[in-house]
matplotlib code that plots the C-alpha trace (Angstrom):
import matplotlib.pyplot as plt

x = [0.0, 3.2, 4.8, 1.4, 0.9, 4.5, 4.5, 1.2, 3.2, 6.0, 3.9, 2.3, 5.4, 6.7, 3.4, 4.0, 7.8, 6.7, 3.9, 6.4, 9.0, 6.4, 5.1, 8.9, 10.0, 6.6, 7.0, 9.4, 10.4, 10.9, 14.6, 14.5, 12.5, 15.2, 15.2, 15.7, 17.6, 16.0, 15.9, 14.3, 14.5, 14.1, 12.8, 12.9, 9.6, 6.0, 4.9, 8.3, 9.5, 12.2, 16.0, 16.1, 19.3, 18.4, 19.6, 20.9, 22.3, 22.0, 23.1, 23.8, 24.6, 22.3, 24.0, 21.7, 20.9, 17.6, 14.7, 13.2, 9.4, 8.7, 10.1, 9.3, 10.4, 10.7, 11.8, 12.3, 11.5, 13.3, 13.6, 14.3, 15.4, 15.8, 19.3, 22.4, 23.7, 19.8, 19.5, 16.6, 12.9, 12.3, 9.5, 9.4, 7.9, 7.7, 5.7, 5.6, 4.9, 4.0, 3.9, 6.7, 4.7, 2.2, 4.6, 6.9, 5.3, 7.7, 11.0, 14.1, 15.6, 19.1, 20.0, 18.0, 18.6, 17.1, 15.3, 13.5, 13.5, 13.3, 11.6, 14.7, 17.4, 20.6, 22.2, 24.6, 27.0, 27.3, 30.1, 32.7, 34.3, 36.9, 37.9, 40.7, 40.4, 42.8, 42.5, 43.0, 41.8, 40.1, 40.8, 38.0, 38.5, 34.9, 33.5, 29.3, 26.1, 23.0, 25.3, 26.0, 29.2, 29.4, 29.9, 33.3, 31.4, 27.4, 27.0, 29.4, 32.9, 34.6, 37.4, 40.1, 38.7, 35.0, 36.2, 37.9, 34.4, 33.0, 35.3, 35.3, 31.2, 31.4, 34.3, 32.0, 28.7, 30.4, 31.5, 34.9, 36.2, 37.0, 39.5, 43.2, 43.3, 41.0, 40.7, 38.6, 37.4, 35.4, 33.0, 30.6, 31.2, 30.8, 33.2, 33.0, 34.9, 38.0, 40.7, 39.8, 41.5, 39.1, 40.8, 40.2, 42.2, 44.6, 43.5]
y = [0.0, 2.3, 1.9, 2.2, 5.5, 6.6, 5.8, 8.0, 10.2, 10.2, 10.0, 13.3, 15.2, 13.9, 15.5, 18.5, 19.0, 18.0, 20.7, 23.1, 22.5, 22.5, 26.1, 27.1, 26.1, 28.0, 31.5, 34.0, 36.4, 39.7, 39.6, 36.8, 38.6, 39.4, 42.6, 44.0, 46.7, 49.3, 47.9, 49.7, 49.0, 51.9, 51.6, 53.5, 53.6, 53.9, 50.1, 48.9, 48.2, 49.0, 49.3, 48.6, 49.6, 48.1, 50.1, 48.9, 52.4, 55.7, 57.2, 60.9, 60.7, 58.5, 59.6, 57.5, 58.2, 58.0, 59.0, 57.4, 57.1, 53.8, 52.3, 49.0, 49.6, 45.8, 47.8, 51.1, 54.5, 56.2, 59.9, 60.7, 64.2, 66.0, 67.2, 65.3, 65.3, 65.2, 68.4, 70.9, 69.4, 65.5, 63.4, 60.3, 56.9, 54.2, 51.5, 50.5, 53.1, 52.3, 56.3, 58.6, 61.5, 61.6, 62.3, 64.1, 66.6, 66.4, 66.3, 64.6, 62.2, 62.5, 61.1, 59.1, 57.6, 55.6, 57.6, 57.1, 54.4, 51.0, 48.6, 48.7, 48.7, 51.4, 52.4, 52.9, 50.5, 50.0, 51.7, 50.6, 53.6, 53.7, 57.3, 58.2, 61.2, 64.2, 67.7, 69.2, 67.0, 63.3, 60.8, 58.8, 55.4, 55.0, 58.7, 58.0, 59.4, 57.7, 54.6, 54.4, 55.9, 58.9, 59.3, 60.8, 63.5, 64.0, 65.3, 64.9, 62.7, 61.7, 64.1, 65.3, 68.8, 66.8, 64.8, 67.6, 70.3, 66.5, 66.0, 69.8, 69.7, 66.3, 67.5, 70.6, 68.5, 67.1, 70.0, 70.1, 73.2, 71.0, 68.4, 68.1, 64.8, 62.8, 59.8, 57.9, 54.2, 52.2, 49.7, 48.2, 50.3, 53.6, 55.9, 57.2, 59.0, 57.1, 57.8, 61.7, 63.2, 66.3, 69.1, 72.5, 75.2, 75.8, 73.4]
z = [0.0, 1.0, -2.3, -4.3, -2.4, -3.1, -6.7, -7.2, -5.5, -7.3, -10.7, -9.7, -8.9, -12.7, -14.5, -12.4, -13.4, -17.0, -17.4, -15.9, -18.4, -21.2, -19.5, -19.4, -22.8, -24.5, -22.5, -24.8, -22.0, -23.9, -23.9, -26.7, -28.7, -32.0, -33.3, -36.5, -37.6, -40.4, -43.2, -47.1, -50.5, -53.3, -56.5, -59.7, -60.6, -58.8, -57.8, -56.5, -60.2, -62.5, -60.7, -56.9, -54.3, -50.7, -48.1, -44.7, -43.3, -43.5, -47.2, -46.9, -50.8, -52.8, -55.9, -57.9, -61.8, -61.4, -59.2, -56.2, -57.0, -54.0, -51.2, -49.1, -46.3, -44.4, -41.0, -39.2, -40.1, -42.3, -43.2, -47.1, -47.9, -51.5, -50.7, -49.7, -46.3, -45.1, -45.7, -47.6, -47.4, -45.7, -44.9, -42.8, -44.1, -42.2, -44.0, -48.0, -49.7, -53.7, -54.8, -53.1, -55.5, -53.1, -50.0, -51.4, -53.8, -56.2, -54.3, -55.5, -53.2, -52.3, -48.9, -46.5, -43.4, -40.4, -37.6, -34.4, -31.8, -34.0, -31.3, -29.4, -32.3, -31.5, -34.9, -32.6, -30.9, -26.8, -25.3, -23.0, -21.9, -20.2, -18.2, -16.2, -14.9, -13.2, -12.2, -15.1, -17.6, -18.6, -20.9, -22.4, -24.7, -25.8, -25.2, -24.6, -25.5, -24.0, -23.5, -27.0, -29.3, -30.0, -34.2, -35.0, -37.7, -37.5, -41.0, -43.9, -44.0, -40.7, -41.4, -38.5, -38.5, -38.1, -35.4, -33.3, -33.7, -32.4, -29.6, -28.8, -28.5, -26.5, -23.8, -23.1, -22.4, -19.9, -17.9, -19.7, -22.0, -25.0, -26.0, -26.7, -28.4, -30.4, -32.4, -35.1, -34.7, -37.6, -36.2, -38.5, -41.2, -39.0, -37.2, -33.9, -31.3, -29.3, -26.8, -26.4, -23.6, -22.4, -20.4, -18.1, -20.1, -22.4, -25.5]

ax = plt.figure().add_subplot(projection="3d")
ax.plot(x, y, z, "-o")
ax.set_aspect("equal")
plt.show()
């Protein structure tokens, strides 16, 4: 009777551990959900036809031959602009859209890039800054914005000049009068800000 009670037992314990694995194996806490980065493709003509360029990043020069009259846009939001650099008029899409002539009025587009919060995407890398700092100035390896890298040039090419206005800004939003030193760092096809040594006076 003792072992007839304690297999029961027993038998009960194994359904209960088995409809808690099931229960634990189907629940997707929100930290495995995948994300996806913005992604768009633009077409030629109205429709989504004739040539096609997808684009995975931002593109402050399309230099394309031709027009954009659609875009399918699988993820994101994405702002298109008539001039290059992001600059003159720009409008926002953020689904397909099969005639850009009724957005855009007209308007030539020349640059276009991602924008917004993309259900958790950063375009922008995690940093893992590094600081040492004295009394008269602070050295940074990964200089941050929001927790993310801060981009060596926010309009144009990454040049030196670019880089130091960058560093410059970034030094004084953080109580600092500018920075003495700077350097460039690619990662993932972008540049950002590295090892920039902020200081009190005398830069």
């Amino acid at each position: 009777m003792k072992s007839a009670c304690r297999l029961s037992m027993l038998a009960a314990v194994a359904v209960s551990v088995g409809a808690g694995s099931l229960a634990s194996l189907n629940a997707q806490p929100p930290a495995d959900k995948m994300y996806r980065p913005p992604e768009a493709t633009i077409y030629r003509d109205a429709g989504y036809r004739g040539p096609a360029v997808f684009i995975g990043e931002a593109k402050p020069n399309l230099g394309l031959a031709w027009p954009v009259n659609s875009v399918r846009v699988a993820s994101g939001r994405w702002e298109l602009c008539e001039r290059t650099r992001y600059r003159g008029n720009c409008r926002t899409i953020d689904r397909d859209t099969p005639m850009l002539n009724n957005i855009l009025r007209g308007l030539t587009i020349q640059s276009i890039r991602p924008v917004g919060d993309d259900g958790g995407w950063n375009p922008h890398p995690p940093a893992n800054d590094q600081s040492v700092r004295g009394n008269f100035a602070e050295f940074h390896t990964q200089p941050s914005a929001g927790n993310s890298r801060v981009p060596a040039c926010t309009s144009g090419s990454a040049t030196a000049n670019c880089a130091a206005r960058s560093a410059d800004t970034w030094c004084r939003s953080i109580g600092w009068n500018g920075s003495a030193r700077e350097h460039m760092e690619t990662v993932g096809g972008r540049i950002y800000l590295a090892d920039v040594l902020c200081v009190r006076s005398g830069y």
